[in-house]
C-alpha positions as CSV (number, residue, x, y, z in Angstrom):
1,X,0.0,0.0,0.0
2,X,1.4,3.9,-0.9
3,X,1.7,6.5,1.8
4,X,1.9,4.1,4.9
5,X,4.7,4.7,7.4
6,X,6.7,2.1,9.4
7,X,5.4,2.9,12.8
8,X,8.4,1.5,14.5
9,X,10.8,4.4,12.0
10,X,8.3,6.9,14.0
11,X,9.2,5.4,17.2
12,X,12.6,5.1,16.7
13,X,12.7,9.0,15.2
14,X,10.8,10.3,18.8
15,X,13.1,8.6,20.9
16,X,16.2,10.0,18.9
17,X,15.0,13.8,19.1
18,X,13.9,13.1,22.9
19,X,18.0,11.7,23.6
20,X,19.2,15.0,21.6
21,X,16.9,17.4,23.6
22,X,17.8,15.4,26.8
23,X,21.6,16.1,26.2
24,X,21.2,19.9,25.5
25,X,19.4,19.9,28.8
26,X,22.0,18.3,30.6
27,X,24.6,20.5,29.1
28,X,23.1,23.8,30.0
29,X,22.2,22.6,33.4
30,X,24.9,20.9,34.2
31,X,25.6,17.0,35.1
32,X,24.0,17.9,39.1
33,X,20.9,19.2,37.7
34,X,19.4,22.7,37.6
35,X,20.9,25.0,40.3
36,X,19.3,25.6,43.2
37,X,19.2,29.9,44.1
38,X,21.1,30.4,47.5
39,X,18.8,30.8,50.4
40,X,19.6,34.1,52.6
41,X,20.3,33.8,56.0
42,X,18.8,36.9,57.7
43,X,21.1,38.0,60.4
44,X,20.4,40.4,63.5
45,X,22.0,43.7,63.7
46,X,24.8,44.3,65.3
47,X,24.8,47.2,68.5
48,X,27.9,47.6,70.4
49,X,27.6,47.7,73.7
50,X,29.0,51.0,74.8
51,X,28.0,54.1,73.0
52,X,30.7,55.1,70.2
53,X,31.2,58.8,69.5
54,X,31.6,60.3,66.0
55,X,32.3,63.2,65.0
56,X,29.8,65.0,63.1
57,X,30.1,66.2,60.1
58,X,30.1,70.0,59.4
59,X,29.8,71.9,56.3
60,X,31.1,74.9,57.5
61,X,34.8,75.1,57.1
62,X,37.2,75.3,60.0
63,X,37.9,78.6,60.8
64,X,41.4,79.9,63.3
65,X,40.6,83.4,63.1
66,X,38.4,85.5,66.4
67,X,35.2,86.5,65.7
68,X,34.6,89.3,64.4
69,X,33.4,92.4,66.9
70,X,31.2,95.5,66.7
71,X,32.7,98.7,65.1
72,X,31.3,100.3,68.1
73,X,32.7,98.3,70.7
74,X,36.5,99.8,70.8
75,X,39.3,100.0,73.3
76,X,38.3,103.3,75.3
77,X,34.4,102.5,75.3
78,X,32.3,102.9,78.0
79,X,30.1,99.6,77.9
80,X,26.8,98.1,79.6
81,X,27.3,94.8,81.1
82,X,23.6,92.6,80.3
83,X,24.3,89.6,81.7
84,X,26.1,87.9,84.5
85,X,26.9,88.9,88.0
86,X,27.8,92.2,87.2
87,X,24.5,93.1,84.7
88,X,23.7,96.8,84.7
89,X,27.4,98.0,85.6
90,X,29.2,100.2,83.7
91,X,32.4,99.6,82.4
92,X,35.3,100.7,80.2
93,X,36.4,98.3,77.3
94,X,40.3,98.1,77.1
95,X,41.0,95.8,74.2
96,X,39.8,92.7,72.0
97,X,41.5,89.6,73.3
98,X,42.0,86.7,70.5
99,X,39.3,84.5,71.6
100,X,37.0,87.6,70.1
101,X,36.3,88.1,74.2
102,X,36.5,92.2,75.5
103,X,38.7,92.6,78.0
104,X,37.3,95.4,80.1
105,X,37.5,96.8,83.5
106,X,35.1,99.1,85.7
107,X,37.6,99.9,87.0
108,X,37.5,97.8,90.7
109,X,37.6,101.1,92.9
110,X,34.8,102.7,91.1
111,X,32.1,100.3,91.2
112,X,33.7,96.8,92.1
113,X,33.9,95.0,88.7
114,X,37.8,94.1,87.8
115,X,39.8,93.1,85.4
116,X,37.3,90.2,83.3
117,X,36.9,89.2,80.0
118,X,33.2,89.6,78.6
119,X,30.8,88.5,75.2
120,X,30.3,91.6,72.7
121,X,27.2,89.9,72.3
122,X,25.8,90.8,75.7
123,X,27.1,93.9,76.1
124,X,25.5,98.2,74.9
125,X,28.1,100.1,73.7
126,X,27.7,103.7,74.2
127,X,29.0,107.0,72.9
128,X,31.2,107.7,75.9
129,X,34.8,107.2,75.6
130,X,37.9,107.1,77.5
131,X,41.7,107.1,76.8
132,X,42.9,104.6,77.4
133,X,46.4,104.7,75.6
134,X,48.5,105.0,78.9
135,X,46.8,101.9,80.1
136,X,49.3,99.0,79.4
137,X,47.4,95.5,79.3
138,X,50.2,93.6,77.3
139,X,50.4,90.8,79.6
140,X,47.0,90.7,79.5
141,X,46.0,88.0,77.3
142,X,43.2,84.9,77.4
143,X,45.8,82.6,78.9
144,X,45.9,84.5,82.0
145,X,42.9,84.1,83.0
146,X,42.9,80.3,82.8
147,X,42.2,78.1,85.7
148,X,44.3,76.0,88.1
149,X,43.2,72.6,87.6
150,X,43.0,71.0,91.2
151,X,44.1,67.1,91.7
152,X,41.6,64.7,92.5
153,X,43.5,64.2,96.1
154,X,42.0,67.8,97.0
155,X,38.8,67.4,95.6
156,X,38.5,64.4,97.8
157,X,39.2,65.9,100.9
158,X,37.5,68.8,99.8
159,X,34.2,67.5,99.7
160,X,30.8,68.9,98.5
161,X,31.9,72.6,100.2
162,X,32.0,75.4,98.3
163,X,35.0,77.0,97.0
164,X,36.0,80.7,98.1
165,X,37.8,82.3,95.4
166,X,41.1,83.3,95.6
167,X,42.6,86.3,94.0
168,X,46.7,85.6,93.2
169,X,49.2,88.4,94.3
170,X,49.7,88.8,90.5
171,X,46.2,89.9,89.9
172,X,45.7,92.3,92.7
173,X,48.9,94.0,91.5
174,X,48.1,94.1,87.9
175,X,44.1,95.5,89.0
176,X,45.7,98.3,90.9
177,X,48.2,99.8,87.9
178,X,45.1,99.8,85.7
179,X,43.2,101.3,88.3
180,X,45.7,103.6,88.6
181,X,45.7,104.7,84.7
182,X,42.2,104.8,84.0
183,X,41.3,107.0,87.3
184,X,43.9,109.4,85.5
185,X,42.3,109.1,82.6
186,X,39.1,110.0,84.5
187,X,40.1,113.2,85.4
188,X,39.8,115.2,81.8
189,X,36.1,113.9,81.9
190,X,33.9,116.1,84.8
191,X,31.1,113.3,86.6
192,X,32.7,110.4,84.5
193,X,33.4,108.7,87.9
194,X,29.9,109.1,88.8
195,X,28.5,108.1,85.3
196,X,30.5,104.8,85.8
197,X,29.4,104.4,89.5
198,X,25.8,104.5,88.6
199,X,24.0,101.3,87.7
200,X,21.7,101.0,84.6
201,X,18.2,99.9,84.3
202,X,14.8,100.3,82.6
203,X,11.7,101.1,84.0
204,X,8.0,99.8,82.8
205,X,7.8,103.4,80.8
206,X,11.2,103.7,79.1
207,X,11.4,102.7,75.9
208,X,15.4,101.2,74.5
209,X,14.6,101.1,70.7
210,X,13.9,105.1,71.4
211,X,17.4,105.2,73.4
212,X,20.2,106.9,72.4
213,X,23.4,105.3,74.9
């Protein structure tokens, strides 16, 4: 009979082309088998267990140079204290110290505030000046008003009682020649003694943006 096919050629022809396909399989995938994807492990995260400081990050460049100071605030300025333990007193500015700090003094005879260093930030500066150019505060500088660190043997004994200051030999000298030059100074100016003697302050009716100092 025409057009009939040996059914076992068929068979034989299937099974070849399954053996081909069966190689390229095992080619691809290797002799093993298909790959198996790696199976993640989820750990904990890690804390230490004392705090660890970094520094933080600042955009703003590092600067070595004082900050910069009023125009108005100048060595010979009479200037308003506003804040600390000596708030309201008047006192005479005697130069910018490198820390960007203004060294001033009242001066100590006239109404008790001596030789400190003091924030242009929380200070008035007014129109009064002084000369001040025969008042020599060379050795002066931010260093010599540094603190004396105590050991921890004294601060044990010591206790919890308060500390009196004390007022070196050095200091007490170098307060009395500037006292000396700037009461000198005081005596071109008629009530400037006085004017410094007197504490400011502001009543309920006064008004400081209306102020001229």
């Amino acid at each position: 009979m025409k057009n009939q096919r040996d059914p076992s050629a068929t068979r034989r022809r299937i099974i070849a082309i399954a053996v081909v396909l069966l190689c390229e399989m095992i080619k691809v995938s290797g002799t093993t088998g298909p790959k198996k994807a790696a199976v993640s492990v989820a750990t904990g995260k890690y804390y230490p267990a004392d705090d660890v400081k970094t520094p933080l990050q600042s955009r703003r460049a590092k600067r070595n140079n004082a900050p910069k100071v009023r125009g108005s605030i100048t060595p010979g300025t009479v200037l308003i204290l506003l804040a600390g333990r000596f708030r309201g007193k008047r006192v005479v500015a005697l130069k910018v110290l490198e820390s960007g700090l203004v060294l001033v003094s009242g001066p100590y005879k006239v109404n008790g505030v001596p030789l400190r260093r003091v924030s242009p930030v929380y200070v008035i500066a007014t129109s009064t000046k002084v000369d001040v150019s025969t008042v020599d505060t060379a050795s002066i500088t931010d260093s010599y008003f540094a603190r004396v660190k105590s050991t921890e043997e004294e601060e044990f004994f010591a206790g919890d009682a308060p500390k009196s200051a004390v007022v070196s030999d050095q200091r007490k000298a170098d307060q009395k020649k500037v006292d000396a030059a700037l009461l000198k100074a005081f005596e071109a100016t008629p009530m400037l003694k006085a004017y410094l003697g007197a504490r400011f302050s502001l009543s309920g009716n006064d008004k400081p943006h209306n102020m001229v100092f």
